[in-house]
C-alpha distance (Angstrom), angle and dihedral (degrees) to the residues before:
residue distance angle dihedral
X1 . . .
X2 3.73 . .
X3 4.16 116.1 .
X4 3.57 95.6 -101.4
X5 4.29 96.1 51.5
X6 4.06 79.2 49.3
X7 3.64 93.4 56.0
X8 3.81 93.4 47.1
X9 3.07 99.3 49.1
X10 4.04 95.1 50.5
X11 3.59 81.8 53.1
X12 4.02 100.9 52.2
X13 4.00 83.2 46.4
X14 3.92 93.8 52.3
X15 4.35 87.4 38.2
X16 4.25 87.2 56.9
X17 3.45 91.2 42.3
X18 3.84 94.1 55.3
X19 3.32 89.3 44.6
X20 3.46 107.0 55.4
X21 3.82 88.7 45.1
X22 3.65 85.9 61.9
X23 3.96 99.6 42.1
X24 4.03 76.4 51.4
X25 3.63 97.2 49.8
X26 3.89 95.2 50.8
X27 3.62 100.4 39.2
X28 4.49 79.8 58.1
X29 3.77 94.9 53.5
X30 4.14 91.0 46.6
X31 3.95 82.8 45.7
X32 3.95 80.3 50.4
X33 3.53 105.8 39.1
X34 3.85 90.4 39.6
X35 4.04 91.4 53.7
X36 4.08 91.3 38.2
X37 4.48 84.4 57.5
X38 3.82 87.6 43.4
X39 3.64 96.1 56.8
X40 3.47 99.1 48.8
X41 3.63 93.0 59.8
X42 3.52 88.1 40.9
X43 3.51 108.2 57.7
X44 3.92 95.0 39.3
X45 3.66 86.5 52.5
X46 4.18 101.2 55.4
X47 3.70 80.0 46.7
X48 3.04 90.8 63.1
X49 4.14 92.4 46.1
X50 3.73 87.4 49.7
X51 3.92 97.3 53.6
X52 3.99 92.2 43.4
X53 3.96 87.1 51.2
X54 4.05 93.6 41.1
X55 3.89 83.1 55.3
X56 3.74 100.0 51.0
X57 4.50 86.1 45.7
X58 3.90 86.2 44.4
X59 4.06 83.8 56.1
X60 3.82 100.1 38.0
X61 3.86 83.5 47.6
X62 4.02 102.1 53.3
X63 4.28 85.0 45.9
X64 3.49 98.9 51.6
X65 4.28 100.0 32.4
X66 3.77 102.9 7.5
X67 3.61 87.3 -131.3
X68 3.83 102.1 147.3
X69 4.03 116.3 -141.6
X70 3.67 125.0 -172.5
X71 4.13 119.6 -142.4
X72 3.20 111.6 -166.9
X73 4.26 129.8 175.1
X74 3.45 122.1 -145.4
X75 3.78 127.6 -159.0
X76 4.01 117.6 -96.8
X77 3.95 105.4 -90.9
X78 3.48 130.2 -170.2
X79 3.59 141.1 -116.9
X80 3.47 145.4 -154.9
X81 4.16 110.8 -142.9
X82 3.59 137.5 177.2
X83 4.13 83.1 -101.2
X84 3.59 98.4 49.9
X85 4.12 128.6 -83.9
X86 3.52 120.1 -27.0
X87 4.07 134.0 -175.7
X88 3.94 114.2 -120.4
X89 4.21 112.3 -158.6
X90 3.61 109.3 -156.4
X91 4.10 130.5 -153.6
X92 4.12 109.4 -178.8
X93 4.10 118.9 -155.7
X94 3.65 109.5 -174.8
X95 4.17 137.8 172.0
X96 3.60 127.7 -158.3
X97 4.55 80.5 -73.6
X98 3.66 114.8 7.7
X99 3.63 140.0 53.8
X100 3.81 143.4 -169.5
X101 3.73 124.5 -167.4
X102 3.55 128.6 -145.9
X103 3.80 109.6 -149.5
X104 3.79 143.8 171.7
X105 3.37 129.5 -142.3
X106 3.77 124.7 -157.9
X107 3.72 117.0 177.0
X108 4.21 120.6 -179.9
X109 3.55 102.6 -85.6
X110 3.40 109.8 14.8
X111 3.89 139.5 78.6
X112 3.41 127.1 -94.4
X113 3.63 123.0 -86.7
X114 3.39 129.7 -172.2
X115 4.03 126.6 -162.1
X116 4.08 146.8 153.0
X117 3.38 131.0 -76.4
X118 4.08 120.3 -158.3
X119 4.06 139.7 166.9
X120 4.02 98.3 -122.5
X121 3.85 80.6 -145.4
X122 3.66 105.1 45.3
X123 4.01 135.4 -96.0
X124 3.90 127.3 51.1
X125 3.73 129.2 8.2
X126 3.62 105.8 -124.9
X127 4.11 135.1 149.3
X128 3.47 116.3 -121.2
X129 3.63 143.8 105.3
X130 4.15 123.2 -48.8
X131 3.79 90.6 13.6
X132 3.49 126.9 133.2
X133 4.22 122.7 -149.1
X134 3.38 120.1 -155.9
X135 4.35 116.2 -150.2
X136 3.21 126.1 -151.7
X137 3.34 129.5 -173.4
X138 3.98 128.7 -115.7
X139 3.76 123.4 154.2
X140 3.70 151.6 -79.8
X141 3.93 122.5 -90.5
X142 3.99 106.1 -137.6
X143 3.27 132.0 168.6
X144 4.07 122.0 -88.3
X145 4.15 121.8 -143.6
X146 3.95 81.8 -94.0
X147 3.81 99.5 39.2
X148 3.72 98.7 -103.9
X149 3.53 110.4 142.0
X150 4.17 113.2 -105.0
X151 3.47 121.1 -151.3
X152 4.08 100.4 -131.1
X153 4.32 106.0 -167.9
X154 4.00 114.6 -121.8
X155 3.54 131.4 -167.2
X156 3.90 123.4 21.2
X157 3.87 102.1 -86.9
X158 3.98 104.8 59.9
X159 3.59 111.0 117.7
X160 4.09 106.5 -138.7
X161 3.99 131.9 -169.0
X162 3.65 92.8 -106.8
X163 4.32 102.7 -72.4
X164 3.49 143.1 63.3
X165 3.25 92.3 -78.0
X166 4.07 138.0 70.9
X167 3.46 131.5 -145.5
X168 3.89 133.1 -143.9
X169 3.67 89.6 -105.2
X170 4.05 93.6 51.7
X171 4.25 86.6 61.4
X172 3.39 94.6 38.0
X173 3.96 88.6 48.9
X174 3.86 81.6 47.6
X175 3.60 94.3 56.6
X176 3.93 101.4 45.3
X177 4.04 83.8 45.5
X178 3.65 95.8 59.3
X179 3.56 94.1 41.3
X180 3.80 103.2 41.7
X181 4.40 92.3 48.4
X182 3.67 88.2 51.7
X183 3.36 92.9 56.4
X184 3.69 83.9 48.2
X185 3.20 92.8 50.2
X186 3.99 102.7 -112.4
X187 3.50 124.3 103.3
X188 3.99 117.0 -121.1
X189 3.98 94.2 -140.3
X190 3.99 135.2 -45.2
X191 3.50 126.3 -59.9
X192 3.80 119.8 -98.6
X193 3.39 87.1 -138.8
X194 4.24 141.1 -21.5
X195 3.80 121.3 -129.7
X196 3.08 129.7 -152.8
X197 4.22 101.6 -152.6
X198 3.88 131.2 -172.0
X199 3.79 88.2 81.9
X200 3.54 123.4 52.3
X201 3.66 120.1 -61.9
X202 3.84 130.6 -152.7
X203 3.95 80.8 -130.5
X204 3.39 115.9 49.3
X205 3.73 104.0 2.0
X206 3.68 129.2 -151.8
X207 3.41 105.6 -28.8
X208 4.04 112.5 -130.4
């Protein structure tokens, strides 16, 4: 092979490879971009499943005990966190003193999850100074083969129906249990973790 073939062909090699890295590159932002515009009409939309279903428990439970809860949406709010901003969705549950929220969290990037929210001393969930914010866990929101969402358990203390997967009732079951044994004075199961908010917390961030 004469100098010049050589020097073509070394060329055409380097050529391919840049090219492929770029087909590569693209085709992992669409994946991104495509997954970031799925989860934000994902997470909004089990939200959505979760408040219809806490409404319907919130019913069956004032019939059968007379126990009155409140459910209560807030609007989407965002965060600051250590990976950038992020968009909390928040579902409320609340007796005559306590309260657990529901809430999704949907950071840039990354699936939805969806976890609880507690006062480690009792009443409201609120961020402020000297309080203490009790996590539970819930699950991840992933994609099915049709592009439902799926419920996918996290952490070791989520109940399930028996598979891999939850359902809407198995958080909202969650929710009512954690809320209803505090009130009776016995804790459903540990925390996942305790945070201490005011300051900026690796789970909810600053809130803005």
């Amino acid at each position: 092979m004469d100098r010049w073939r050589q020097l073509f062909v070394e060329v055409t090699a380097q050529e391919a490879g840049r090219l492929e890295a770029d087909r590569r590159s693209r085709a992992a932002l669409r994946a991104a971009q495509e997954l970031e515009a799925w989860s934000r009409s994902a997470a909004p939309a089990v939200m959505d499943s979760l408040e219809v279903a806490c409404r319907a428990r919130a019913d069956e439970l004032a019939r059968m005990t007379g126990v009155a809860v409140s459910v209560t949406r807030s609007a989407p709010t965002s965060v600051d966190s250590r990976d950038g901003c992020a968009r909390v969705l928040g579902l409320s549950l609340r007796d005559r003193v306590h309260e657990v929220v529901i809430y999704g969290y949907l950071h840039s990037g990354n699936l939805p999850v969806i976890h609880f929210l507690m006062n480690a001393k009792g009443g409201g969930v609120q961020v402020g100074r000297h309080r203490r914010l009790v996590s539970f866990p819930g699950c991840r929101v992933t994609p099915g083969d049709d592009g439902r969402p799926v419920l996918r358990p996290v952490g070791r203390s989520t109940p399930t129906s028996g598979s891999e997967q939850l359902t809407t009732d198995d958080l909202v079951f969650r929710a009512f249990e954690l809320l209803l044994r505090r009130a009776l004075g016995r804790p459903a199961a540990a925390a996942e973790r305790v945070l201490r908010s005011g300051a900026s917390t690796p789970l909810l961030g600053s809130l803005r």
